[in-house]
Steps between C-alpha positions, in 0.01 A plus 500: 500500500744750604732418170149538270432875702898540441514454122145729450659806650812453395583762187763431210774669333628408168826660526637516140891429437502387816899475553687170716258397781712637772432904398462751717117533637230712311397825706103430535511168425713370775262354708239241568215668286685380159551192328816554277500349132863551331469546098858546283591421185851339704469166547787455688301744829262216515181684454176411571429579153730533197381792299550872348311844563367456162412142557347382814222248339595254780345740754095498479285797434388648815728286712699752751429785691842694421804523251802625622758590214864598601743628266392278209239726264861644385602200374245493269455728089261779600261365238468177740382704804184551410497079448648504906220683608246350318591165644559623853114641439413183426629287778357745758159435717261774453612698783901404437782765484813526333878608738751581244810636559777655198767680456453869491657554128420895567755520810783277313478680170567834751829252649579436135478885390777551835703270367469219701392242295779262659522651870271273740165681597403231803636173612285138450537190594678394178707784570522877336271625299629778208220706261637276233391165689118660541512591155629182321490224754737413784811447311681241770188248472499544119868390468395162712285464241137622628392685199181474636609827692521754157276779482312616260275759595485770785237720676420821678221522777245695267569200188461206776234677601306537162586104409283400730242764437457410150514087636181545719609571855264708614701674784907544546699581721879575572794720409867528549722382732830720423637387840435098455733426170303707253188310470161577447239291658136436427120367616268483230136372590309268244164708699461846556609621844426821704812663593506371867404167444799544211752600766371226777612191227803673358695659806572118617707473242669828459790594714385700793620773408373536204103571655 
């Protein structure tokens, strides 16, 4: 009985190019309200699900209440975007929402205009990360031969933004976080949303003090 109540309440995340199994926690979803599902076109992370932003036909229409997309729509032509976001539309319950999170092209083209395409704007995991890593992929996991990691298109706030306008979210949310590696960030609502009920799903996964 208490598994059965479990499983009903229990939401899920498909959380597309997922990474190795070990990553670092999701802000929002890091607790016992989410069920994680792992999609990536890498076999070798052991996904859930093997599959692309512009391909997710092994996930069912409907099937999960959220989509969280981390520095991956990049790695994708800009005429495939509108594919992405069609297909994360499409996975999504009624009531789902989108987390997205992308490099800020705006504040690195500003780096690039400085002259500091090769100087190191933040430090990763992987290591540090230069304007010209952002722009083309990082250039260290590219040599071991994970050409998965090339770019191929970029985004301000306002373009994000208008993507998923023009893909049938009826409400966004986000901006820019200068002071978090140059990344913009994202909640877009398959429903419309007043502007508090907006804020009370999206801060959970913002940094604080970004509200």
């Amino acid at each position: 009985l208490y598994e059965l109540f479990f499983t009903k309440t229990m939401k899920s995340f498909l959380n597309v190019g997922c990474g190795p199994i070990d990553s670092p926690k999701i802000r929002g979803f890091d607790n016992d309200d989410w069920k994680e599902i792992r999609l990536d076109i890498d076999e070798g992370v052991n996904p859930d699900i093997v599959g692309t932003l512009t391909d997710m036909k092994l996930v069912e229409t409907a099937s999960v209440d959220a989509v969280h997309s981390a520095y991956n729509i990049d790695h994708i032509y800009p005429h495939e975007v509108p594919i992405a976001l069609a297909e994360f539309y499409r996975v999504l319950k009624e009531d789902g929402i989108v987390y997205i999170r992308c490099p800020d092209i705006q504040l690195i083209s500003e780096a690039v205009i400085n002259d500091q395409l090769l100087e190191a704007l933040y430090k990763s995991p992987a290591g540090p990360i230069s304007p010209i890593d952002i722009i083309y992929g990082n250039r260290q996991e590219i040599v071991e031969g994970n050409e998965y990691m090339a770019k191929k298109c970029g985004f301000t706030y306002s373009v994000l933004n208008m993507a998923f306008s023009e893909a049938g979210f009826k409400a966004r949310y986000g901006g820019r976080l200068a002071f978090n590696g140059a990344e913009l960030v994202l909640v877009a609502f398959k429903q419309k949303k007043t502007e508090e009920e907006i804020k009370k799903i999206a801060n959970p996964f913002l940094p604080p003090w970004f509200v």
